[in-house]
N, C-alpha and C positions, 0 to 999 in steps of 0.2 A: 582470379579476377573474372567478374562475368567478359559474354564475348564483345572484344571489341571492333569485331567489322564495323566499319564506317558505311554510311550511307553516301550514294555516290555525290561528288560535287566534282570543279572543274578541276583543281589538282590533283585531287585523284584520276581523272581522267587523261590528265595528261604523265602519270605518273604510268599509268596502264599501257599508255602510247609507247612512252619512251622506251617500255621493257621489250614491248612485243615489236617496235623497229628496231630495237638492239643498241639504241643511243647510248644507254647503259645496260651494265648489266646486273648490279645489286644497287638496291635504294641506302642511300646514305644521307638522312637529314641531320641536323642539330637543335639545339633550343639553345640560343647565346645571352642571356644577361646581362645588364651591365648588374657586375656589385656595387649599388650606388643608393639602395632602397630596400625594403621589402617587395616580393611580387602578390602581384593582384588577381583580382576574378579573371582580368581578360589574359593576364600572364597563361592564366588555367587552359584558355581557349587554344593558344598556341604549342601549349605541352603535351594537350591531347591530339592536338592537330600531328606535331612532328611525329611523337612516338608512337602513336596509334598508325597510321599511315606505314610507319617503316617496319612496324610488327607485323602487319596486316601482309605485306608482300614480303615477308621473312626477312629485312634489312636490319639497318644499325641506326642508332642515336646516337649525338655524341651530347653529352653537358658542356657548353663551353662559356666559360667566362671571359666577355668582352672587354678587359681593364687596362683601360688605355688611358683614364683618367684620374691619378692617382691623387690628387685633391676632392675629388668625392666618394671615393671606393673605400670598403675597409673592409677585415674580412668576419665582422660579423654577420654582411649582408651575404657573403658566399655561404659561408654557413647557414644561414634561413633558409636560401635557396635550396639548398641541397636537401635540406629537411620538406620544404613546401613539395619539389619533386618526387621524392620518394611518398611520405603521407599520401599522394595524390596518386599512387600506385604503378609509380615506372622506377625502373634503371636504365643508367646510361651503359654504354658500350664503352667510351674513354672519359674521364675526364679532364677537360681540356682550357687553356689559360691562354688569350689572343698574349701575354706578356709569355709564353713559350719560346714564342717565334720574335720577340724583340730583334734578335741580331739577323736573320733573315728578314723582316720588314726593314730592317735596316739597307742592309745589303740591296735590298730590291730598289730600293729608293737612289742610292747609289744609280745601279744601272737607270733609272731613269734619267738622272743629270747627264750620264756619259752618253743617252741617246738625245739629249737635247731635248726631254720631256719634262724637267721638273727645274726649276732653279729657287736660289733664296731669296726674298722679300725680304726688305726693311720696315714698308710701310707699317703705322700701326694699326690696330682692330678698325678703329675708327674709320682711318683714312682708306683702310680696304674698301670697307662698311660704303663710305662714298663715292670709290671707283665701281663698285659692283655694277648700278647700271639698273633700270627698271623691268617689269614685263614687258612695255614698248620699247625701250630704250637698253641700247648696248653699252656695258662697259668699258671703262678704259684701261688700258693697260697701263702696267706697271713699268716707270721708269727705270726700274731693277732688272725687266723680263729679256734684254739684252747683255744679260751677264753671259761671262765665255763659260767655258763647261769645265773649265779649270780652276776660276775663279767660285764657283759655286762649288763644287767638289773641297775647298779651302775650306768654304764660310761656311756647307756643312759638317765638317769634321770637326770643324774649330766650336760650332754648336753642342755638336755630342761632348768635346772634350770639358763643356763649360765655361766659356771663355765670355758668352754674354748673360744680361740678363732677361731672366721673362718677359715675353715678349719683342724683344728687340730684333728678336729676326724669326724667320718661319723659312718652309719649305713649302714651295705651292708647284701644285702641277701648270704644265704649259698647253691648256688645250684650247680655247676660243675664246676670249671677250664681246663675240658679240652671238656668241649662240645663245638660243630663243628657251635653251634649260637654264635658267640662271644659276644651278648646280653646277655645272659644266663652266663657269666662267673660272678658269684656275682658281681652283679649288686649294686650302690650305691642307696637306699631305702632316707634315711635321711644326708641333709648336715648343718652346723650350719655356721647361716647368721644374724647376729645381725643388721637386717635390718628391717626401718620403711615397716609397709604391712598398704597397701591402707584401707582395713575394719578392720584388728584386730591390727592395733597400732603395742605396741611394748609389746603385750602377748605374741609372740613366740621369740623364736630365733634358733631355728628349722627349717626347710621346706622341708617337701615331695618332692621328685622328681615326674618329671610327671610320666614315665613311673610304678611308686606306684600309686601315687593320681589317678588316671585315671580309673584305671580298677575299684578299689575301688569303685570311686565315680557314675561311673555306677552304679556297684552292689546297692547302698546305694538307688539311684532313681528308681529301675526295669529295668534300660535300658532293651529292648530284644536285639537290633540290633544298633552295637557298628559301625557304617560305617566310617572309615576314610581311607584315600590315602595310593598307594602302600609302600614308603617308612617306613611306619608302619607295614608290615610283617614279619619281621623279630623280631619284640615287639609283635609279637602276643604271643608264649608261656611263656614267663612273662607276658604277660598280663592274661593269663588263669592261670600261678602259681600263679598269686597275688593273683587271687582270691578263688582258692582254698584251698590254705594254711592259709589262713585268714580267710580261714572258714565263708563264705559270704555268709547268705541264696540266694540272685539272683547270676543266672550266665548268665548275659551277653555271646555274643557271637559276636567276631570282624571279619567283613568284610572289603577287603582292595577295591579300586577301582582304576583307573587312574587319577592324579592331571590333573590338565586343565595347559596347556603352551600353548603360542601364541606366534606369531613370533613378532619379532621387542619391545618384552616386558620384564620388568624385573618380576618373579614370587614369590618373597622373601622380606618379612618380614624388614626380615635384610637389603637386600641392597635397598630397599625402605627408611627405616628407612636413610641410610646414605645419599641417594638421598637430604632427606630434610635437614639432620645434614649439610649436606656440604652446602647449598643454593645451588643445581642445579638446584633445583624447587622451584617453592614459598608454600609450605605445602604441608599437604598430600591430601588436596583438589587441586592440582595443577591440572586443566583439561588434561593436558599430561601425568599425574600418572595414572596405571589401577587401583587404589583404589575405592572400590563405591562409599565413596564423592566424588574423585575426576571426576568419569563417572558421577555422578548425576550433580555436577558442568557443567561441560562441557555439558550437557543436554541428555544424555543417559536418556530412559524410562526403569521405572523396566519392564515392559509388554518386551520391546525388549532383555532385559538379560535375563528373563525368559525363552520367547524363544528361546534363541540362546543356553543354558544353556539344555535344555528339546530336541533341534536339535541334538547337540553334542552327544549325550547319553553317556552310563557308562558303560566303557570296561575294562578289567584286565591287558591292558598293555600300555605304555606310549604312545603317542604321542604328535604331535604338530601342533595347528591348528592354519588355515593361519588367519591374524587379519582381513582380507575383510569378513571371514566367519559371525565375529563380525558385520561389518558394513551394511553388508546385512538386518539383523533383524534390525537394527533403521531404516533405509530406509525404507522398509515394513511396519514399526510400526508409523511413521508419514506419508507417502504419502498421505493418506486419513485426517488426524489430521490435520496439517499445513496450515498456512495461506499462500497463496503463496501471495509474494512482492516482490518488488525489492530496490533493495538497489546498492549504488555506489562505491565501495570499495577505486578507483582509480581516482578519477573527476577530468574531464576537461570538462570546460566551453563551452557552441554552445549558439550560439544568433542566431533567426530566425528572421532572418532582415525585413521577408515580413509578420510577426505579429503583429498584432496591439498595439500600447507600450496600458500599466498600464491597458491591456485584462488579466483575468484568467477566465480560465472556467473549471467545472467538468467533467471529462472522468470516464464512466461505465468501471468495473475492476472486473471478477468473482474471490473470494479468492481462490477456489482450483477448477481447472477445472473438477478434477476427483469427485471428490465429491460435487452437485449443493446442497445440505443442506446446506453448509458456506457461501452459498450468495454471495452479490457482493457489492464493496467498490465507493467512490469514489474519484477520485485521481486528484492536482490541474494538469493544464498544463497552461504556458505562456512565454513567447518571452524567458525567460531565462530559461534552463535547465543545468542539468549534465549530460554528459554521461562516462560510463569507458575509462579509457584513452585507454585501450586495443583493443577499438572497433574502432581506427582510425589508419591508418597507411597512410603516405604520399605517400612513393611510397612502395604500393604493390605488393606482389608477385598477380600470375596466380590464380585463383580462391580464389582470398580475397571477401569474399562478403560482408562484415563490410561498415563500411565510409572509403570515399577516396575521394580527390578531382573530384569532376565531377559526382560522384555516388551516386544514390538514396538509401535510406535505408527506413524499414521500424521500428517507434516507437509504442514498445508494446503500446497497449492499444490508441495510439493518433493518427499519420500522418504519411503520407511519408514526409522524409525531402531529400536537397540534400545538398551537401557541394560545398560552394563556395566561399570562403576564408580561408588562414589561417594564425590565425596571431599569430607572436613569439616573446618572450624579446630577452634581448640584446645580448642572450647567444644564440642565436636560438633553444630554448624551445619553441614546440607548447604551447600555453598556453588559445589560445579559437581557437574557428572554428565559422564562419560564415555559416549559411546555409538559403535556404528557405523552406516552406512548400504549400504544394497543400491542400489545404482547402475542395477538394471532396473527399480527401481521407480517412476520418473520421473514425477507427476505428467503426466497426458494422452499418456502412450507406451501403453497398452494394454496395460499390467498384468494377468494377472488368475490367474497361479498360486495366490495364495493372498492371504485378504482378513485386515484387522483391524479392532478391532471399536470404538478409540478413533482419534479426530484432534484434534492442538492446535494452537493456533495459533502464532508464533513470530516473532524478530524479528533479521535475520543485525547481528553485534554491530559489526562495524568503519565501518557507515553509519549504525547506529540512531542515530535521532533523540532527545534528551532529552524528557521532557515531564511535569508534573504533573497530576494526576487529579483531579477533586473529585467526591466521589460524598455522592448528596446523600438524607436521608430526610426524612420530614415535619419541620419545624419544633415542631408541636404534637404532642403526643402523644393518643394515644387520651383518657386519662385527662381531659381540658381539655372533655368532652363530659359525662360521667359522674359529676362529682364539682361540689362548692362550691369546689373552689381556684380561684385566681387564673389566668389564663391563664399570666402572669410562671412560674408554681410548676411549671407542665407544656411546658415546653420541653425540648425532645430532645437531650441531650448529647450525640448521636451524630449529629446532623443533617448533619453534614460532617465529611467523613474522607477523607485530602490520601493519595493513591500517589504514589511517584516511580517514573515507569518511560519507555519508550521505546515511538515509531512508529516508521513503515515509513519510509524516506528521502523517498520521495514525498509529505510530508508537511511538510517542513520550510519550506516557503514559504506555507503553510497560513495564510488570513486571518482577522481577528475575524468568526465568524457562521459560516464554514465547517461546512458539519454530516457527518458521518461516521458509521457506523456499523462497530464495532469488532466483531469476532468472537468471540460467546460475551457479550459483555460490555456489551452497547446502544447508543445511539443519545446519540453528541456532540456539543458544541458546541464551538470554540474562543473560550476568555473575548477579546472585546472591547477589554476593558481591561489584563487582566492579560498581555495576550499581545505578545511584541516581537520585533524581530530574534534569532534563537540562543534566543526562551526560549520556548516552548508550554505553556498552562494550558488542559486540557479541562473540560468541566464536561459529568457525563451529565443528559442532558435524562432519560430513561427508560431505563428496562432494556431487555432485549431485549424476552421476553415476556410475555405475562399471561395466567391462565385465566378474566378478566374479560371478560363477554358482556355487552356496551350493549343491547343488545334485550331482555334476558332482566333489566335494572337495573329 
């Protein structure tokens, strides 16, 4: 992996402190998940954050799955996870399940009743919901919150054992109703969920809340450096009461950062998850999804998320970065990589009348100009070709320099050609072009009586290869930023839009992931899934180019 020194920001800085005062002495972060989803672009931010950091001063990662909620967890999403990680060019040090420590979160919560920290609630969701109490205003307590230490020690064994039902009773901690963290107003610690859990069956019927299980399961591993996103600052003094009431030899210490948002994207779990419930995408590997299958899908490189990811850096207060900023790093990250070819998205047929029939010959074709290490291909050319149907127009405006009746063009890599018919169905559809070609003008012969001022790219018809196109635009639309609608209401009906057209023959043994760069046209991927013996599906990662300056963001 190239190098990943981080560029400095404030947890690393504080990360630098801690060593050099001795607070610690080996860095130990995590990256915790819930398995509840696929993860995202901004999951990326946080993976590069933890593990890069803990490499960086010779420490540990650990993978730890958060599953304390075993009605939305399964273990197809632990499994993504652990693929999205890896692809994205880390391993962990342990890996680690917050349901490891079930009977110690247990036990812990115990001692918190017998300190006279936690007791059982009757009340339901609702009626919590309406003692909780406002920003100006305090909550009220619970008519339960005077239970003896004996009597709640009862009602929560009698919970584990299964004796109620969901909902019917909880475990809440005993810390302030009228303190100004509305977090902090007794918090619910344990709810009872007679629900199948992905590793431990149906041993529990119990489950930790995250903001328990979390701090805990840190302390449990050494976490030092507890990193997660702003919206978790206000769980930070629960997160430091859990732990010290619980009496946990490590103490962790949580740092908040800024989440990653991007324009034109959804950055949530949740309405991703609905995204695919409803079929507005075809999974959560849908190349239109920001999920990391679904960028890996579409052919994003981890090297370019990395980067883009290590670009961004880590600030304490929100913002929103433009998605060209994204696009930028896979650009940079294949221009040297990529095979350049061309491919035909939109064919229309040209017969060069003054070619000799049942001729093919090979034309010399460098794979990436910038880079002379990929060598050079060879590509058929003869009487019949494709070329973009884009690249012709009958009657042009003023500076068309494409094809046009009477106009010479130049063909990548082969001839000048000129057009000199054109002939249409019944509907008056162009449907071929006639042209000739000048045989001195030979691609790398040293031409140079006379120049022209357009070149197209093309594709010779009797070897071309079949292949669909998926050209793909934001999902969200602008609108989904600016307005009260529903994310659902701002979705791009134009997000995908399917060509059929043809590559180059060299192309036809082309693998899932292969990435290319088509002329004129950007930078592809061959789908994964979609793509088989005899059938090719590209999917564009990004266009060619952009007049988006990352420096100047």
């Amino acid at each position: 992996m190239e190098n990943k020194t981080s560029s400095s920001n404030f947890i690393k800085n504080i990360v630098v402190e801690d060593l050099k005062s001795g607070r610690v002495q080996e860095i130990i972060t995590r990256f915790p998940p819930e398995p509840n989803g696929y993860l995202h672009i901004g999951h990326a931010k946080s993976i590069c954050l933890n593990f890069e950091l803990a490499d960086e001063f010779k420490g540990k990662t650990n993978l730890r799955f958060d599953d304390t909620n075993p009605v939305k967890e399964d273990t197809e999403y632990v499994d993504a996870i652990q693929e999205d990680v890896r692809w994205l060019g880390f391993d962990w040090e342990e890996l680690r399940f917050a349901s490891d420590y079930f009977e110690e979160l247990y036990n812990r919560a115990v001692l918190l009743i017998k300190k006279g920290k936690a007791y059982v609630c009757d009340l339901t969701a609702e009626e919590m919901r309406e003692t909780r109490g406002t920003l100006t205003e305090p909550g009220k307590e619970s008519p339960y919150r005077s239970r003896s230490v004996e009597e709640n020690l009862d009602l929560f064994a009698r919970m584990r054992a299964g004796e109620f039902k969901d909902g019917e009773r909880v475990l809440r901690a005993k810390i302030d109703m009228a303190s100004p963290n509305i977090t902090m107003r007794d918090p619910v610690l344990y709810r009872i969920s007679h629900s199948h859990h992905h590793r431990t069956g149906d041993a529990w019927c119990i489950y930790p809340m995250y903001d328990y299980a979390h701090p805990l399961s840190d302390a449990i591993e050494g976490i030092t450096h507890s990193i997660c996103t702003l919206e978790f600052e206000d769980h930070r003094p629960l997160y430091d009461w859990a732990i010290a009431e619980c009496e946990m030899e490590s103490t962790p210490r949580q740092y908040e950062f800024a989440r990653l948002n991007i324009t034109n994207t959804v950055m949530s779990k949740r309405y991703l998850k609905q995204l695919v419930d409803e079929g507005v995408v075809d999974g959560w590997d849908d190349p239109r999804m920001p999920t990391i299958s679904g960028m890996r899908r579409r052919g994003y490189t981890p090297e370019a998320i990395r980067a883009f990811c290590r670009e961004i850096g880590v600030a304490k207060s929100n913002s929103v970065v433009d998605e060209r900023n994204l696009e930028h790093f896979i650009r940079e990250d294949l221009k040297l990589k990529a095979l350049r070819t061309m491919a035909v998205l939109r064919p229309l047929k040209v017969m060069i009348t003054n070619y000799p029939e049942g001729q093919t010959e090979l034309l010399d074709a460098e794979n990436n100009s910038e880079n002379e290490e990929m060598g050079t291909r060879q590509i058929p050319f003869s009487r019949e070709i494709y070329i973009e149907r884009d690249d012709f127009m009958e009657n042009p405006p003023s500076k068309y320099f494409r094809l046009f009746p009477g106009n010479e063009v130049r063909l990548k890599h082969a001839y000048f050609i000129t057009c000199q018919e054109v002939v249409k169905d019944e509907n008056g559809e162009v449907v071929e072009l006639r042209c000739t070609y000048d045989p001195k003008t030979k691609s790398g012969s040293g031409f140079t009586e006379r120049k022209v001022k357009g070149t197209i790219h093309w594709v010779e018809a009797s070897q071309a290869v079949p292949a669909d196109f998926r050209l793909f635009e934001p999902l969200i639309t602008d609108e989904a930023q600016s307005s009260d609608k529903s994310f659902l209401e701002c979705i791009n009906p134009d997000s995908l839009q399917v060509e059929r057209g043809y590559v180059e023959p060299n192309m036809k043994d082309a693998a899932g992931g292969d990435k290319f760069q088509f002329f004129r046209h950007g930078y592809f991927s061959v789908d994964p899934k979609d793509s088989s013996d005899g059938k090719l599906a590209f999917n564009r990662i990004v266009s060619l180019k952009s007049s988006f300056d990352p420096s100047k963001a």
